[in-house]
C-alpha positions as CSV (number, residue, x, y, z in Angstrom):
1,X,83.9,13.3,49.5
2,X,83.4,15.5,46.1
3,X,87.4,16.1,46.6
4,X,88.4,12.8,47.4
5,X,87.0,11.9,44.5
6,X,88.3,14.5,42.3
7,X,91.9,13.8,43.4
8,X,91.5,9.9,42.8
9,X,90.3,10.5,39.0
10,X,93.4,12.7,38.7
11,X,96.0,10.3,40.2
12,X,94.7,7.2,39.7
13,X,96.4,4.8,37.6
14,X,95.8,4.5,33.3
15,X,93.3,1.5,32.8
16,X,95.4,-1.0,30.4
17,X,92.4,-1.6,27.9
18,X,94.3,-1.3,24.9
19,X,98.4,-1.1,23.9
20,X,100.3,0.8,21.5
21,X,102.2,0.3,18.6
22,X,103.8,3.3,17.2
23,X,106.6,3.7,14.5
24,X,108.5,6.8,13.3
25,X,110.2,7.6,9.8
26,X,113.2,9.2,11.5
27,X,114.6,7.4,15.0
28,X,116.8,10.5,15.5
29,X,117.0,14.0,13.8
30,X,120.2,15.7,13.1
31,X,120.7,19.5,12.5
32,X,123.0,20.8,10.2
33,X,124.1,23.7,8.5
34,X,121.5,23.0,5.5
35,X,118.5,21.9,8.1
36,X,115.8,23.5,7.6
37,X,113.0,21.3,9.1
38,X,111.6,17.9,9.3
39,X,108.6,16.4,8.8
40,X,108.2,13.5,10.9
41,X,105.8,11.3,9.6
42,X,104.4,9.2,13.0
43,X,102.5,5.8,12.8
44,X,100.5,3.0,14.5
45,X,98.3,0.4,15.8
46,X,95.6,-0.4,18.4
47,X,95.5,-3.6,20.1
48,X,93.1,-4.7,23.0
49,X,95.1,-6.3,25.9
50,X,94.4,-9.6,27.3
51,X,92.0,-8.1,30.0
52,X,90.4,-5.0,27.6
53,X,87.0,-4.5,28.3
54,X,86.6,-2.0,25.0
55,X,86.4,-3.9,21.5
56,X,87.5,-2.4,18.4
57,X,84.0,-1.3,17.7
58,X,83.8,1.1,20.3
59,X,85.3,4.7,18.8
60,X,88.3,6.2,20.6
61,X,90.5,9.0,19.6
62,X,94.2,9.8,19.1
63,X,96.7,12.3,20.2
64,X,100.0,12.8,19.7
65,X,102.7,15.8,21.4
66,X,106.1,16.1,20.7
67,X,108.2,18.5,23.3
68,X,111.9,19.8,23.3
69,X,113.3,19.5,27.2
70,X,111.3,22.0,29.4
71,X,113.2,24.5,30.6
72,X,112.8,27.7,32.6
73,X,112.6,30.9,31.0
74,X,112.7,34.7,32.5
75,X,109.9,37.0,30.7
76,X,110.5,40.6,30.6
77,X,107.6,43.1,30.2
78,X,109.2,46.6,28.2
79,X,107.2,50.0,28.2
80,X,108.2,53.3,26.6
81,X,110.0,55.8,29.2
82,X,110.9,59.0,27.7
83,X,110.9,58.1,24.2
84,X,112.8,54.9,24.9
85,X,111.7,50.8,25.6
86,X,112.9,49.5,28.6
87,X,112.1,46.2,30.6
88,X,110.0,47.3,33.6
89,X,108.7,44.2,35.3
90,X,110.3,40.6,34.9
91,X,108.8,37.0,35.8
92,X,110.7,33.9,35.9
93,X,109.0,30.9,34.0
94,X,109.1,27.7,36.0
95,X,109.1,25.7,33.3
96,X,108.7,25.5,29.3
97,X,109.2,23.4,26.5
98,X,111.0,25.4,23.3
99,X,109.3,23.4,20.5
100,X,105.9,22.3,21.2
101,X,103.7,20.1,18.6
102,X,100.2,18.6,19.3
103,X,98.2,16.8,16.9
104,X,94.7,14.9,17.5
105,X,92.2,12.7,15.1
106,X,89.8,15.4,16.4
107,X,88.9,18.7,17.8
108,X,91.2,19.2,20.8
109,X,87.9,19.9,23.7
110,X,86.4,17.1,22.1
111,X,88.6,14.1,22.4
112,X,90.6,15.0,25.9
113,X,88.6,16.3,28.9
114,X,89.9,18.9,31.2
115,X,90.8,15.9,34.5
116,X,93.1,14.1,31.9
117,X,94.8,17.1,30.9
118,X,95.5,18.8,34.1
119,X,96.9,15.0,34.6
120,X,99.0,14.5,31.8
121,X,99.3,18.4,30.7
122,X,98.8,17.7,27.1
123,X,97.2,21.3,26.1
124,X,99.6,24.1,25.2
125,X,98.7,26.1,28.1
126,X,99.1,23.2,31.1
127,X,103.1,22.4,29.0
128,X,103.6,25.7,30.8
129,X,104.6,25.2,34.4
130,X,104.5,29.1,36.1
131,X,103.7,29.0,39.9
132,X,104.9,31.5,42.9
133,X,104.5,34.2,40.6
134,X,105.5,37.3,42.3
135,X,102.9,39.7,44.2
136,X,104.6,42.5,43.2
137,X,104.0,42.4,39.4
138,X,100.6,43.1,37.9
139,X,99.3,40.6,36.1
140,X,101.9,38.1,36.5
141,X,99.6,35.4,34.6
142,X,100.0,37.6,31.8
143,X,103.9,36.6,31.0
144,X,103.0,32.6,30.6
145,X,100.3,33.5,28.5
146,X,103.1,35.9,26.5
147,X,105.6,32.9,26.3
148,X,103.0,30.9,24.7
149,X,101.9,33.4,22.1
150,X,105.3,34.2,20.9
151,X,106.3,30.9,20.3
152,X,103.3,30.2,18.4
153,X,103.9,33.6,16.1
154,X,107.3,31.7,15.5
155,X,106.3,28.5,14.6
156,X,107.3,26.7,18.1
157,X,104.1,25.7,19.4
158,X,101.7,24.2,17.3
159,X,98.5,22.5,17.8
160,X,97.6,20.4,14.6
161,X,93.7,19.4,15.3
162,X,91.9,17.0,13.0
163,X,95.3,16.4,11.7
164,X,95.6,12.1,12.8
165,X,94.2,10.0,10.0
166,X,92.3,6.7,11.7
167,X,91.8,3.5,9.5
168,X,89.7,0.9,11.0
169,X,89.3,2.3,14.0
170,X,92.9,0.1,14.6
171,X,95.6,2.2,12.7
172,X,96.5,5.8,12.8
173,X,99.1,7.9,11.1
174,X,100.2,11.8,11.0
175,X,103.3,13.9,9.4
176,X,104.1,16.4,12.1
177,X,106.1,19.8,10.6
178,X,109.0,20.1,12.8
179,X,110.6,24.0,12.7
180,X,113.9,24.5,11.4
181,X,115.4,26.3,14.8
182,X,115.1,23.5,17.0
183,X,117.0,23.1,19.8
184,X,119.4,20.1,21.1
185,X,118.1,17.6,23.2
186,X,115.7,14.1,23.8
187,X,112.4,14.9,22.8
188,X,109.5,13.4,24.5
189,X,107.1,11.6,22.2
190,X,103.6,11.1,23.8
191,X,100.6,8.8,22.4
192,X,97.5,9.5,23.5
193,X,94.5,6.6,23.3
194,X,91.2,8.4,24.4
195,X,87.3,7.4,24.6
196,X,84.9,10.0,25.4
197,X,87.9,12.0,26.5
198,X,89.4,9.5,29.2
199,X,92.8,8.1,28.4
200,X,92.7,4.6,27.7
201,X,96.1,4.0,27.1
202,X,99.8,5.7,26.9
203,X,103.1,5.6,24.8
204,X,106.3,7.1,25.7
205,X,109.4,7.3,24.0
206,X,112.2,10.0,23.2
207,X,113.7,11.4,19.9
208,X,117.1,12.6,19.9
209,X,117.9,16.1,18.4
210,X,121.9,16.8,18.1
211,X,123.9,18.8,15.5
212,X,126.0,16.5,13.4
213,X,128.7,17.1,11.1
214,X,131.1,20.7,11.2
215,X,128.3,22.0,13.5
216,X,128.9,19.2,16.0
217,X,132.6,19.8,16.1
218,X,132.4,23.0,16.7
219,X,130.1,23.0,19.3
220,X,132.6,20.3,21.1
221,X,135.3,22.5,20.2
222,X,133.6,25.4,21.8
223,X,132.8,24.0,24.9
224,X,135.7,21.6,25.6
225,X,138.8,23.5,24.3
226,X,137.9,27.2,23.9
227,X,140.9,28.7,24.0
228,X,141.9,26.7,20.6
229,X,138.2,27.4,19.5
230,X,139.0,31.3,20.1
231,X,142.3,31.7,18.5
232,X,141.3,29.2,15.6
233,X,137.3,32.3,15.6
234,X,141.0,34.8,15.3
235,X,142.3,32.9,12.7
236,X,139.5,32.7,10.5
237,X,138.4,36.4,10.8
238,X,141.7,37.1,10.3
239,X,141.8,35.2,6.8
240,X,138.5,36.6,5.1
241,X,139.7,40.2,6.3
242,X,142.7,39.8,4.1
243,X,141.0,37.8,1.8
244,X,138.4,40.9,1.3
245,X,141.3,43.0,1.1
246,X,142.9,41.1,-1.9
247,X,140.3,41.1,-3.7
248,X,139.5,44.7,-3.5
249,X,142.9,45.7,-4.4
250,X,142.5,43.4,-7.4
251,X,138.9,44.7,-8.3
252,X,140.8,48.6,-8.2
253,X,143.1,47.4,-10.3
């Protein structure tokens, strides 16, 4: 009974007690060659639906993720042999977003409790899907664990507590620092409505990240014509290497 139990909390569907309004400064990012991050300054509103039981007087919490496509990723473990690095073990990564952000109105373990985020895998460590690990490497565990701390030493993931400001207990607002090497793709926005860490209600929507301008026509360029996109690579080299050589004949004069 104890698991039946466990499973319904964990698949049962979101109670509708309240709705979300949310409302971004930028619909859609682009990347060119001068980006060099975003901050994307996220807001919103609380209202009870017709059949809420919770009024506005009772507190609840916000939180708010922002993820690149998940993708999987191969994680190579390297140890010295003979004076010299090499990879000696290797595990492939279901399963992992690039950029990560999560910001709450309040300390992470306070405001989301463990059932709701092995649901909705909001925490940094559950974004990381890594199962049928292989037997044969030692501490397989280890290389999820590694994938999330290098992103985090590059700025990739970040987890922004305390960072929502509330008003009212009805509105809510939050600048999230995107990095400047983000990747191409839709990027799932997720709003989080808690009360003593259950999720009260849920808002999805999706942020498009694309290269615009010369970066964007040489990306199509690359990929849907690359013999012209090699010989005009040729062309180009060829230019600045004579262009460097005219100017150091010039400059010897």
């Amino acid at each position: 009974m104890r698991y039946l139990l466990t499973l319904f909390l964990l698949f049962a569907p979101i109670a509708k007690a309240q709705e979300v309004v949310v409302g971004l400064s930028d619909q859609e990012i682009g990347i060119d060659a001068f980006f060099d991050g975003s901050d994307l300054f996220i807001y919103g509103a609380i209202r009870p639906s017709a059949s809420s039981l919770v009024s506005f007087e009772d507190p609840y919490d916000v939180i708010i993720t922002i993820a690149s496509p998940r993708e999987p990723v191969t994680v190579r473990r390297k140890e010295r042999r003979f004076g010299i690095w090499v990879n000696v073990d290797a595990v492939d990564v279901d399963l992992a977003p690039t950029v990560y952000a999560l910001a709450t109105s309040a300390p992470l373990a306070d405001v989301l409790a463990d059932t709701e985020d092995l649901r909705h895998s909001i925490s940094v460590p559950r974004m990381i899907r890594s199962v049928g690990a292989p037997m044969d490497v030692e501490g397989a565990e280890d290389f999820a664990v590694a994938v999330k701390r290098i992103r985090q030493n590059n700025g990739l993931y970040q987890t922004l507590e305390n960072s929502i400001e509330l008003r009212a207990n009805t509105l809510f607002s939050t600048s999230i620092p995107l990095p400047a090497n983000l990747t191409e793709g839709d990027y799932d926005l997720r709003v989080f409505i808690t009360r003593q860490g259950s999720v009260m209600a849920l808002h999805e929507s999706q942020i498009p990240v694309q290269k615009v301008g010369a970066e964007r026509w040489l990306f199509d360029l690359a990929h849907e014509n690359p013999v012209l996109y090699g010989l005009l690579s040729l062309a180009i080299a060829i230019f600045a290497g004579w262009g460097a050589s005219a100017v150091f004949q010039l400059a010897r004069r």
